[in-house]
N, C-alpha and C positions, 0 to 999 in steps of 0.2 A: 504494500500500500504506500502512495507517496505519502510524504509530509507536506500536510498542509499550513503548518504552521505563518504567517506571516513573519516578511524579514522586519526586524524590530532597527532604526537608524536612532542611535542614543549617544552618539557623538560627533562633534564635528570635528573633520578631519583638517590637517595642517593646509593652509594656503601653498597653492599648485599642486596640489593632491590630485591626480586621477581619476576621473567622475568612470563608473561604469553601465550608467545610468542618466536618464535625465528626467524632472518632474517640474512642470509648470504650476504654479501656485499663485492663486489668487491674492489682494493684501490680505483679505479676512485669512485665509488657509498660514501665511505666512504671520501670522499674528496670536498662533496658536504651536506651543510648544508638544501638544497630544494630540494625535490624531493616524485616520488612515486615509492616505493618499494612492492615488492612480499615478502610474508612472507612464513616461509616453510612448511604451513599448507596450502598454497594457496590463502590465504585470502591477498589483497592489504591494505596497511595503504601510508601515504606521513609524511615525515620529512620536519620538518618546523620550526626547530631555530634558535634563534638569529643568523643573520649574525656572521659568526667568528667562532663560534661553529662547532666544524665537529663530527659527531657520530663516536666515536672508539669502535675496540674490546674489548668487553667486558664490553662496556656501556648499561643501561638498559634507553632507552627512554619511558615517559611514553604519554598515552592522554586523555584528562579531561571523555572520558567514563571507563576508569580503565584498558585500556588494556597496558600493558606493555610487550615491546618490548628488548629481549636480542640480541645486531647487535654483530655478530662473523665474522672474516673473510673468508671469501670466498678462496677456495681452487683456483687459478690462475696459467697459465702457467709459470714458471721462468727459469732463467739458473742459477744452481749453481756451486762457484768454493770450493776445499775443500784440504787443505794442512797446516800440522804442523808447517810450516815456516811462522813464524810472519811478515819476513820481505816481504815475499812473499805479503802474504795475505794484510801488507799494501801498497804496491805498488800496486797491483788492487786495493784497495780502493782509491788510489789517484787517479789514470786515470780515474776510473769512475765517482768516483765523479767531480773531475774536468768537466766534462762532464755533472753535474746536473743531474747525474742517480740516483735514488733513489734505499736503500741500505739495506737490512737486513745483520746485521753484526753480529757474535755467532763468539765461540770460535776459531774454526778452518776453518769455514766456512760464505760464503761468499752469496749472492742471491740478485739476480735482475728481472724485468719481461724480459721475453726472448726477446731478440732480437740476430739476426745472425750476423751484423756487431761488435757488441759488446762482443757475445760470442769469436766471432774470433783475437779481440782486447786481450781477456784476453789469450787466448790459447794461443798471440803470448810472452806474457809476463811469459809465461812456465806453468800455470796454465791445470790443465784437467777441462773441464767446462761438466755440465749434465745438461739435462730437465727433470725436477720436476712439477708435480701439486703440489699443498701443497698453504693454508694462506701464504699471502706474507704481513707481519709486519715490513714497512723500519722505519729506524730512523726519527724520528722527526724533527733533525733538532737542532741543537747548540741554536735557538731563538724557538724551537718552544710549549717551554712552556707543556713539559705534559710528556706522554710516552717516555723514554728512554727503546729499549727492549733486555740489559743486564741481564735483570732476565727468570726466568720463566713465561711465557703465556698461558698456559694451553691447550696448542696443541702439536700434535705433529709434524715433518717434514718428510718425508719420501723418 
């Protein structure tokens, strides 16, 4: 009889580590350190670290039978807003944020997961807002200890 056991991923492995695998993860999925996940080969594994721990993009989780796991972001519905004016760009950053919206912040450009009160929130503050599929990477957070995503991530937006 095989085993059915699911592969348990309880650690994350060193940076350039070897993915053997690969699993698209929504922010909700990537915002949860238990769970069981679809791999994109089809095969199921569950994430199971330390409380506290959250698997991000571009972490390689690994599990004591050797299979490692590369978590990427999942391509999400968002609204984007995108204008050369800084001061623009951060006065929709405050409103939203004030609001506890979570934020991917880039140069000229702005993204959130879509919502319609919110997009219409930012149109009123003069912005032109779009819906976009595309990884949605918000900031972490002033406390949140890790990814800042001012650099490159090795995707692209579209």
């Amino acid at each position: 009889m095989a085993d059915t056991r699911l592969p348990m991923l309880t650690r994350r492995l060193p940076d350039g580590a070897g993915a053997t695998a690969i699993a698209h993860l929504t922010l909700d999925q990537r915002g949860r350190s238990r769970q069981r996940i679809r791999l994109d080969d089809g095969r199921e594994a569950g994430i199971l670290l330390p409380r506290g721990e959250l698997p991000r993009h571009g972490d390689v989780l690994g599990a004591e039978d050797g299979l490692a796991v590369r978590i990427l972001a999942a391509p999400e519905r968002l609204s984007c807003a995108e204008t050369d004016d800084p001061l623009l760009l951060a006065r929709a950053c405050y409103h939203l944020g004030n609001r506890h919206v979570a934020l991917q912040i880039e140069q000229s450009r702005l993204c959130w997961l879509h919502d319609h009160v919110l997009d219409d929130m930012v149109r009123g503050l003069g912005l032109a807002v779009r819906g976009i599929d595309a990884p949605f990477e918000p900031e972490s957070g002033a406390y949140g200890g890790g990814h800042g995503h001012g650099r490159e991530h090795g995707h692209t937006h579209g």
